[in-house]
N, C-alpha and C positions, 0 to 999 in steps of 0.2 A: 240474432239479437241477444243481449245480455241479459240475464236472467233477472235482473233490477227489472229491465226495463219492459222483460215480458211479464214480470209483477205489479208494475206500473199499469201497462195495458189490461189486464187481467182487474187490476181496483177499479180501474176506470169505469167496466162494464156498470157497476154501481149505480151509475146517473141514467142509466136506462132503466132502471127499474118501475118505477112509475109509470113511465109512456107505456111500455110494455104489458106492466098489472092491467093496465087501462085498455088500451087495444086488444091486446095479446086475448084473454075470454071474447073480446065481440069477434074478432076476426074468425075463432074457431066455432062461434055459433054461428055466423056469417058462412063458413064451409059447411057446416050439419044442416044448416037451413035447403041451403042448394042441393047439396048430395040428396034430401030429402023431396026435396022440389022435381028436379029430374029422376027421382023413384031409383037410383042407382046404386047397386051394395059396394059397386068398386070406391064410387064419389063416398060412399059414407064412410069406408075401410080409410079412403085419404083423408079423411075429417076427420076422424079418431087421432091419425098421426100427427094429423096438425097442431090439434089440442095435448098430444101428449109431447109434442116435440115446444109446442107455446110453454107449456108449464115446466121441464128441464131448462128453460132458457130463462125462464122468471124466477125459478128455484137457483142458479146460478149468479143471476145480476143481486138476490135477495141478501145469497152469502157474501158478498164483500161488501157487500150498501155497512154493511155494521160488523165487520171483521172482528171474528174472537183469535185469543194465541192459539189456539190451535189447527187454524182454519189451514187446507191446504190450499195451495192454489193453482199449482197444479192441476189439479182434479176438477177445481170450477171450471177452469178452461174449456177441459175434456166435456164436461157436461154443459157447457156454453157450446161447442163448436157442434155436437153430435144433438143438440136439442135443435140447432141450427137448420141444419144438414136434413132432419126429420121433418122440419117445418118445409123447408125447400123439397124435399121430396114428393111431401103432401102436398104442396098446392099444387105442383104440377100435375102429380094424377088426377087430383077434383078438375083440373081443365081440360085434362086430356080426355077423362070419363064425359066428364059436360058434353066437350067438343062432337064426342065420339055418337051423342046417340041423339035424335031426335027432340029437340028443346025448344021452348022458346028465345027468339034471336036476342034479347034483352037479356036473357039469365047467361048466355051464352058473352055477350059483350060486355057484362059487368065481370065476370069471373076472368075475360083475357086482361080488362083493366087491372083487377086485383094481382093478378098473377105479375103484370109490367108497374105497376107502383110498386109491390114490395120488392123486385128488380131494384128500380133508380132509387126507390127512399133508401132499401139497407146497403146500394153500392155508394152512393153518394155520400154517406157520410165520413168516408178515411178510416173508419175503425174496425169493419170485415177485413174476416181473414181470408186470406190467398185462396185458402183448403174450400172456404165455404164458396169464396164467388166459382170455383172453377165447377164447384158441383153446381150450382148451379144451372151454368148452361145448360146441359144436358137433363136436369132436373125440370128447368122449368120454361126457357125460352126452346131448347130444342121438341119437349112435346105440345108447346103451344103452337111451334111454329110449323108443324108436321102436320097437327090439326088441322088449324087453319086452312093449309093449301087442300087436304085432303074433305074435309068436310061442307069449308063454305065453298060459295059456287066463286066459277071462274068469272073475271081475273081478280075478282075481290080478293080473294083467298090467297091466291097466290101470293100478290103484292103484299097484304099483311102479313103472312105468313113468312113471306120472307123478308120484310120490315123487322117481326121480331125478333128473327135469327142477327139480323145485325145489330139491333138493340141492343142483344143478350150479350151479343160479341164487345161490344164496347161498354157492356157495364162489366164484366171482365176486365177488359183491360181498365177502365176506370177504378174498377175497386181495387186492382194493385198497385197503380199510380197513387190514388191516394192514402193504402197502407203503407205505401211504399216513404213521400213523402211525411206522414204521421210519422212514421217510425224514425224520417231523418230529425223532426222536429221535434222530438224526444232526445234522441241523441243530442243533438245538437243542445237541448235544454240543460243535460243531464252533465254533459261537460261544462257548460256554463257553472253549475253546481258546484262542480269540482273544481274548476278554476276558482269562484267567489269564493270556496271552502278552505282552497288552497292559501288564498291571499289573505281570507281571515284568520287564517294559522300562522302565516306568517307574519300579519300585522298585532295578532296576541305576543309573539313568541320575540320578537323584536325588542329590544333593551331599550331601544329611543321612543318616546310617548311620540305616539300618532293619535292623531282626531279626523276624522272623516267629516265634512261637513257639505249641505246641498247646498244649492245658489243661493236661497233664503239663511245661509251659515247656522241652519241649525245641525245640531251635532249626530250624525247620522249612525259611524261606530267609534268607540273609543279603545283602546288596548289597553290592558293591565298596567302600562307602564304609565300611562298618561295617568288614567284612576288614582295609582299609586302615588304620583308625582305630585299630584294638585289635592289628594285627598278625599277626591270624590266618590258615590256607591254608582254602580252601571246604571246607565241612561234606562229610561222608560220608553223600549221604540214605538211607543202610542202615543207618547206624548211629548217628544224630544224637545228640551232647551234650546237656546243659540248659543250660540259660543261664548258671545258676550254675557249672558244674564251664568250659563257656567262657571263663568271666571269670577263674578259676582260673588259665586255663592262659595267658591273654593275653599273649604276651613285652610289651607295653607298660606294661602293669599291675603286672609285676611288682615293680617295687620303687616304686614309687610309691604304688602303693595301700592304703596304708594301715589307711583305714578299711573295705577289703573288706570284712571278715568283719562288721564291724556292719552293714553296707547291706545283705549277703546279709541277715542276720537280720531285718532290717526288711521283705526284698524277701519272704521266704517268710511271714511273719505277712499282709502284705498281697493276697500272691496266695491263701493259703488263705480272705479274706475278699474276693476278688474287686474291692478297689479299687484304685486307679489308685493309682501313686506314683513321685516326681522321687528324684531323687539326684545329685550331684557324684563323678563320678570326676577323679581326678589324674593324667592320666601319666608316664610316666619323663622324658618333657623337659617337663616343668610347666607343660606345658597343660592347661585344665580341660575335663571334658566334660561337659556338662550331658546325664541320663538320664533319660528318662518314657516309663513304660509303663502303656498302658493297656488295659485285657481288651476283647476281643473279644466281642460276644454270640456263644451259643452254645459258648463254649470257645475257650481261646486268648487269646494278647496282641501286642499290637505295641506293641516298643519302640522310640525315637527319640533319636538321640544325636546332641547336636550340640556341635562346639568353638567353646566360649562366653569361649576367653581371653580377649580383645577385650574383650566384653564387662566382664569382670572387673577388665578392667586401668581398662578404664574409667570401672568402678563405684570402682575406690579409686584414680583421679583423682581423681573427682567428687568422692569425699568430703576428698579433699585442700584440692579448692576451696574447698567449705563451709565449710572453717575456715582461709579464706585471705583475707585481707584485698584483696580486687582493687587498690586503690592503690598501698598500701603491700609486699602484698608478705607483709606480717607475720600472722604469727597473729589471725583474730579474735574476738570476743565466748566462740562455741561451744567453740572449741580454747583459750581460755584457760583457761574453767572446767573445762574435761576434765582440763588437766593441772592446776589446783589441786585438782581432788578427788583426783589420783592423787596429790599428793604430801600429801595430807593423811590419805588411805589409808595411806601409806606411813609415818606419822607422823614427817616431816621438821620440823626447823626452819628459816625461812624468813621472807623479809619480804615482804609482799606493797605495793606502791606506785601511788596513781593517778597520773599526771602530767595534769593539765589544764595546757592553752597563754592565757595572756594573750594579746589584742590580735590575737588571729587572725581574728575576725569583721572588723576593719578591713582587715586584708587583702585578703577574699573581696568586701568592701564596692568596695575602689581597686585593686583589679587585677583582678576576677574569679574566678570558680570553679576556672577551668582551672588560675590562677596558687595556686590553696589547696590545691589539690591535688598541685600540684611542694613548695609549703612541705610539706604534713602526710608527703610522702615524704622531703624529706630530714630532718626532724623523725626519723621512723621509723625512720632510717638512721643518725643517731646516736645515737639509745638503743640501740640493738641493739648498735650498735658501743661502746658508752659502756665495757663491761665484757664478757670473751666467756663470762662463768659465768652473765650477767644474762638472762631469758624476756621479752621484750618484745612486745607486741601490741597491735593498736589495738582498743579496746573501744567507737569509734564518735566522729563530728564530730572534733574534736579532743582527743579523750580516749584517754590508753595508760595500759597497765595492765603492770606489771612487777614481776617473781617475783625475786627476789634470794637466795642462800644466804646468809644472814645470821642470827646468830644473841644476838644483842645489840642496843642501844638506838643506841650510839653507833656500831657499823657498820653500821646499815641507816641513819643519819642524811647518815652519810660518804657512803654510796652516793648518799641521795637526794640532795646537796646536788653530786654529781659531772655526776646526771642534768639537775640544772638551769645546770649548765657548759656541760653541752653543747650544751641545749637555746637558753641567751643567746647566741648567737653568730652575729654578723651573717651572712647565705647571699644570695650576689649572684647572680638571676637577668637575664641579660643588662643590660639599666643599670639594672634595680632591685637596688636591696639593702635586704632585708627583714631585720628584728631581733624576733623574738616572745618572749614571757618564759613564764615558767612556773611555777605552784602546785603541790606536792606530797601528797599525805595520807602516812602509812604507818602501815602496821600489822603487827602481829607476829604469829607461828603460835608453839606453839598458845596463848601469852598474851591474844592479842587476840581470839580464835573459833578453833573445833575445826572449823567447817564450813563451807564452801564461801561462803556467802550472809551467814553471819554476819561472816566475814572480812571480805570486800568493803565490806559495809556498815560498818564499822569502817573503816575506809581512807577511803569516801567521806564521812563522817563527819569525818576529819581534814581531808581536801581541804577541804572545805567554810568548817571554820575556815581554813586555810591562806589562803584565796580572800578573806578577809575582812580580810586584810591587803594593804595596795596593796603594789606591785612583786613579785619574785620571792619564793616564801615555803614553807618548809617546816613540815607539822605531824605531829606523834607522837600516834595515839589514846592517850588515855584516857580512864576511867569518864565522866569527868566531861562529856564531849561526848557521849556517849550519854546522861544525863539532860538535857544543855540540851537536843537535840534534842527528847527527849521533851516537855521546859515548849514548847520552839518551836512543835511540832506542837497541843498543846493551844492555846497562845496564837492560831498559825494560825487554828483552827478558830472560838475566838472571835471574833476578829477580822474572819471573814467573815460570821459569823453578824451582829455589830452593823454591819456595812457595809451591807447588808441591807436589815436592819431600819431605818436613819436612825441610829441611835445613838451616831452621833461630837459630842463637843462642839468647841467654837473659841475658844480664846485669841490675845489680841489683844496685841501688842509696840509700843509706841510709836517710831517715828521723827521724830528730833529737827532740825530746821532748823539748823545752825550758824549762822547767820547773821542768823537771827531771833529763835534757842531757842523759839521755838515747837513743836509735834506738829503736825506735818502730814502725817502716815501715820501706818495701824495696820497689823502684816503681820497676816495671820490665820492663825493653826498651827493645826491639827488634832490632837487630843487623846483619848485614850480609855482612861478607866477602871472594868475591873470590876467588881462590886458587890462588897465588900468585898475586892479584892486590887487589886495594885500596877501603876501605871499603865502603860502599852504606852507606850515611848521612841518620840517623834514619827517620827523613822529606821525603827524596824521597823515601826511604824503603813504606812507610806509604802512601806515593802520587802514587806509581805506584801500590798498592792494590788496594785501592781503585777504579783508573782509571779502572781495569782490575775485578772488583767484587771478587777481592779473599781476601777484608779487612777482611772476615768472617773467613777466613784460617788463613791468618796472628794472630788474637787475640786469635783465638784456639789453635794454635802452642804455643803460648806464655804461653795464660792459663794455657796449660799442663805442659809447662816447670815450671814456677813459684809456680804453687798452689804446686805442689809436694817437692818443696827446701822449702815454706814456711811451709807445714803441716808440714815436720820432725823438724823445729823450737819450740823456747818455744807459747804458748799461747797469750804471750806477743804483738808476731812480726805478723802484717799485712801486707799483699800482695796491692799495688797500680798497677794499670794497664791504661796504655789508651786507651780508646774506640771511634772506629768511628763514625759518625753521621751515615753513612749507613752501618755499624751494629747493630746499636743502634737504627734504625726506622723499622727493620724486625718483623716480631709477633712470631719468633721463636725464637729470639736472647735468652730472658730472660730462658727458658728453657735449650739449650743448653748450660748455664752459670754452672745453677745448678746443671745436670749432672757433667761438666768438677770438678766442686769443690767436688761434690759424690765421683768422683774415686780418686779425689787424698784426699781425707780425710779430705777437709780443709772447713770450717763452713763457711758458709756467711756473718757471721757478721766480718769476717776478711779479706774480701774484699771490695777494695773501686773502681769504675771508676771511671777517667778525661775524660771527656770530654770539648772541647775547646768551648770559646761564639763564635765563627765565627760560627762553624759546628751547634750550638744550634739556632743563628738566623735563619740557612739556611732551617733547619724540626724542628722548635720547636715543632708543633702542632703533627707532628709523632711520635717524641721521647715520650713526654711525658708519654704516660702510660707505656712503659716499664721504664721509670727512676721511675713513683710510686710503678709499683709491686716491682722491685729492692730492695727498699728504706722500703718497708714493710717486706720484708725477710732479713733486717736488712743488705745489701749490701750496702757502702757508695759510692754517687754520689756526684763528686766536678765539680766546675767547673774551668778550664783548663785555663791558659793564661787571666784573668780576668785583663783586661786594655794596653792589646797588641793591643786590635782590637778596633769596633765599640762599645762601652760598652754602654749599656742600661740599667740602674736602673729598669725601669720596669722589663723588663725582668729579672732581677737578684730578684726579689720580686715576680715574677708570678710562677717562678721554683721550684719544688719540689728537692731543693739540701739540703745536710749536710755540704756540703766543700767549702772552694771558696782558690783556688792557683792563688795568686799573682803573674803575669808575672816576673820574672826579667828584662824584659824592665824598669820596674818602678822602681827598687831599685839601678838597674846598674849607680851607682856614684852619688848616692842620699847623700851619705854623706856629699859630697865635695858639693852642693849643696843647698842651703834654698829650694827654690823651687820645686824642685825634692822631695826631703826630707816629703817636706810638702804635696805635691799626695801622697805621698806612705802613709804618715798616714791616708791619708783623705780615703783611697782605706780598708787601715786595718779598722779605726774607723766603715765603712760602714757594715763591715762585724761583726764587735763586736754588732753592733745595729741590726743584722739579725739574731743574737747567730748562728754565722755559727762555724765551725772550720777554721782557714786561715793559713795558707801552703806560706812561701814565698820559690819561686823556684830560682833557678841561684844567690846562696849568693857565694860570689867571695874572698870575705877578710872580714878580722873581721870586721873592721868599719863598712859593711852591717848587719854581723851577728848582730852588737851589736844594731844598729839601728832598724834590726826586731825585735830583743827581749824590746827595748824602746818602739817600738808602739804596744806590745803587741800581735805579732803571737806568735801563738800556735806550729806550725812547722816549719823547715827549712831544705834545702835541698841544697846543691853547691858543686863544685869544692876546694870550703873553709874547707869545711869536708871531703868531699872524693865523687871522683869520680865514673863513674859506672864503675863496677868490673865485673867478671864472677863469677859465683857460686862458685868454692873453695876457692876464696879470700874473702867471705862474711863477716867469721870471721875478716877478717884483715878492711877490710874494715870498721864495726862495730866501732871495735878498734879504727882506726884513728879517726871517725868522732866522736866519745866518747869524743876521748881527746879531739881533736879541742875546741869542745862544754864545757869541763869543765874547759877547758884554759881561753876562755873567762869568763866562771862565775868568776874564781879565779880570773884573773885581775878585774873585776868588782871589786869583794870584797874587795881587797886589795886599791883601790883609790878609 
């Protein structure tokens, strides 16, 4: 046994003191009486021992009843177990003396009494020791039980006699069973202790406030941390609080806590139904505490409080993020719409504005991502700054979106046309300097949409038109951009459906030889129209491929139609076709060309593509190697609309082309014109000094025609000669633009 625990048993004796004081003298006057009675010196010599072995036992239970520091205890034992042991000695001899001599039979059957009651009373209680019941036996059942058989007559004797030898025997084994089990039940107490000891060390020691509370939620034990947390001094465990009337009194709590009295209410519905429940408390210096308690089986709960500031602060960081544009800086997509539905809640008026940036993909193209990124920030940085009343946010790539208090047509126009001030203006990154332009939409609250979705789309709607005008451009919704859209989307949809299907047709446009007046080119347009409505403009035919990736479909459908009318021609006549930029940047395009001309039998050198300079600035660096393999299988590449758009000499020098087609923007009433007149030669001279071939497109009246053959193109092509035809009309077609052409030579000639 642990020496605790034989210190334990050793205090214990204490509680015997009394019974002991009390019996302990009658029992050894009760032996001196008998010893006396039967005139015996042996019976009185075991009476002396009884009384001296009573009072070692009373002298021991006395010393720990009121333990001083220096009491040993040890030594009480010793003088416990040996005053014991003397008692046990002594009564046996006062019965074995009684027994032994002529007595009367009443003095004789009160003293075997005495001698088997103090057997079962001191074994029966668990707390004799091993040492003492074993002396026993032989102490006091073995001479009682010798007696007996020897003294009283037979078969009484006997049978008692040997009654009490098995008595003796089983209060033996009785008193070590129940020292046995005392001592487990000690142990077993004593670890209890240590474990409760253990878990209260570690529920002090613990950083997260814990509260222990019974099924009645009064607060059983609390840890420093909880104290610390709420402000409170340690509980009174005489007289513990609830939890509730705790929280009540919290100096931290108290003015902060606002929603106390709801979370009690919540807290008492949920403990009457025995489930687990969190809560937010607030304290006076506005840190939050996060609260979860949960029931105990058997009754009872533990609650846990932890300061979850941090956390909180964190959590509306985070959320700050989310609607924080990481480049810019600026509000994005999530926070823009949050505050347009609060201000549409609010029912303000306002202008809602997309800004989309021109020429920003070239950017990301010739300087890289990193450099698109210092642009789309300083972009960012003057819309924001453009007006300080103005909401500015990036709603994604190069797209902002801006909230304006504006309450009229012509002050959200003002504005948008400030935003595009700001946004044209050169920004020199180290020895770049970059200049990007920029499209506007706007739209108006609550004229233009009452809602969130319907706004925007309104706005992107305007943009859209805006976008459809080259250079910087602002547009104002109205109705009316909401029904094209709607014919667009429809037309869309047809549009892919007959792409599909095969069901584009091909009109053929004669080009005229100056030099010959003969046709020796047909371009081949692409055409398509719906069974009884209004045909789809060759431009959006070409714009809704592209959008939808089926440009690749569109030029093959073509291909097939055209190379097969031009192969059954003479030798003469070449096939022109136009090519998209993204068809034209695929690594398969060039293959799939050469095929399409295999089957229908027509040579490559009798093919030419246009390609337009917008589409060429936009993938030059893609296009490229297919326009050289092209160009080495003897395929001719022109380029397209040359001085419609942003024309770049460089680029017109870097290109491996053969052709360059003259926009008819440039010729269109160049006659009537010096100035005009004088671009279009300066456009043709460009191209005589490149030995390109030069094609002028959209000749309208002779005056054009005659002025392109004055600055010396090679081709021409108009409505002056003849328009585009379908394939039966080729012949006539031919014809007309034949004569047209030697109309003019003859007038020549003749003046």
């Amino acid at each position: 046994m642990p020496a605790s625990l034989q210190a334990e048993l050793t205090r214990d004796l204490g509680s015997f003191f009394l019974p002991l004081a009390l019996a302990g003298p009658v029992a050894a006057m009760l032996a001196i009486a008998t010893a006396l009675t039967v005139q015996s010196l042996p019976a009185l010599f075991f009476a002396g021992l009884v009384l001296a072995g009573i009072a070692f036992v009373i002298f021991a239970c006395h010393a720990v009843r009121e333990p001083g520091p220096d009491i040993d205890l040890g030594e009480v034992e010793s003088r416990f177990v040996l005053g014991s042991i003397i008692v046990t000695v002594g009564l046996g001899g006062i019965v074995f003396a009684v027994l032994s001599r002529p007595s009367p039979f009443v003095v004789q059957a009160v003293v075997v009494m005495l001698g088997l009651a103090v057997l079962g009373t001191a074994n029966g209680t668990g707390q004799v020791r091993p040492l003492i019941a074993l002396v026993q036996f032989p102490a006091i059942s073995l001479p009682i039980g010798v007696a007996l058989i020897r003294f009283w007559p037979a078969p009484w004797g006997v049978g008692a006699g040997v009654g009490v030898l098995v008595f003796g025997l089983l209060c033996v084994s009785m008193a070590r069973s129940g020292y046995a089990a005392h001592t487990e039940l000690m142990l077993a107490r004593e670890a209890q202790a240590a474990e409760r000891q253990r878990l209260e060390t570690a529920v002090q020691t613990l950083s997260q406030a814990i509260t222990i509370l019974d099924a009645a939620t009064k607060v059983v034990a609390m840890n420093s941390s909880a104290m610390a947390l709420l402000g409170v001094e340690p509980i009174d465990p005489a007289n513990p609080p609830t939890f509730a009337e705790m929280l009540a009194d919290a100096p931290n709590l108290q003015t902060a806590a606002t929603n106390r009295a709801e979370f009690l209410g919540h807290a008492t519905m949920l403990v009457d139904m025995r489930q687990p429940f969190n809560a937010a408390l607030h304290l006076n210096d506005n840190r939050v505490v996060d609260l979860e308690c949960q029931p105990v089986p058997g009754g009872g709960w533990v609650t846990v409080m932890r300061d979850s500031t941090g956390e909180h602060n964190a959590i509306a960081e985070l959320n700050r993020e989310i609607r924080r544009c990481p480049v810019t800086g600026l509000p994005n997509r999530r926070a823009f719409m949050e505050e347009l539905d609060q201000r549409l809640l609010r029912g303000s008026t306002f202008a809602l504005m997309i800004v989309d940036l021109d020429g920003f993909k070239q950017v990301n193209d010739r300087y890289g991502h990193a450099m698109g990124d210092r642009v789309i920030t300083r972009v960012g940085f003057r819309l924001r700054t453009a007006d300080p009343s103005l909401f500015a946010s990036r709603m994604g790539g190069d797209e902002f979106a801006i909230l304006a208090e504006s309450d009229d047509e012509e002050g959200a126009l003002a504005l948008a046309r400030l935003l595009i001030d700001a946004v044209d203006q050169p920004a020199r990154f180290g020895d770049a300097e970059i200049q990007v332009g920029a499209a506007v939409g706007v739209a108006l609250s609550p004229t233009n949409g009452i809602a969130g979705e319907e706004l925007l789309r309104a706005a992107d709607l305007a943009l859209l038109s805006a976008k459809g005008h080259p250079g910087s451009h602002i547009c104002l919704f109205t109705p009316e951009l909401k029904l094209l859209s709607a014919r667009n989307a429809g037309v869309d949809s047809r549009v892919r459906s007959a792409l599909r299907a095969g069901n584009i047709d091909v009109a053929y446009q004669p080009l005229i030889d100056l030099e010959s007046g003969r046709v020796v080119a047909l371009e081949a347009l692409a055409r398509w129209q719906p069974d009884g409505g209004e045909a789809v403009a060759p431009a959006e035919l070409v714009r809704i491929a592209e959008a939808r990736g089926l440009v690749g479909t569109l030029r093959r459908l073509v291909l097939e139609q055209a190379a097969a009318v031009i192969a059954a021609m003479p030798q003469t006549m070449n096939l022109w076709i136009n090519a998209s930029v993204h068809d034209l940047r695929l690594p398969g395009m060039v293959d799939e060309v050469l095929a399409e001309l295999e089957n229908a039998g027509l040579p490559p050198h009798r093919l030419a593509l246009e390609v337009t300079e917008t589409a060429l600035m936009t993938d030059e660096d893609a296009c490229r190697s297919n326009i050289e393999r092209l160009i080495k299988l003897g395929v001719g590449v022109a380029m397209d609309d040359f001085g419609a758009g942003f024309s770049s000499l460089d680029r017109l020098r870097r290109l491996p082309i053969n052709a360059l087609k003259i926009s008819g923007s440039l010729l269109s009433g160049a006659p009537g014109q010096a100035a005009a007149a004088d671009i279009f030669r300066v456009a043709a001279s460009l191209g005589h000094s490149m030995d390109l071939m030069l094609v002028a497109e959209g000749v309208e009246s002779r005056e054009e025609l005659e002025l392109a053959r004055a600055a010396g193109i090679h081709r021409v092509q108009g409505f002056a000669l003849s328009p585009p035809v379908p394939a039966n009309r080729i012949p006539e077609a031919i014809a007309n633009a034949e004569a047209a052409a030697n109309a003019g030579l003859r007038l020549r000639a003749a003046s």
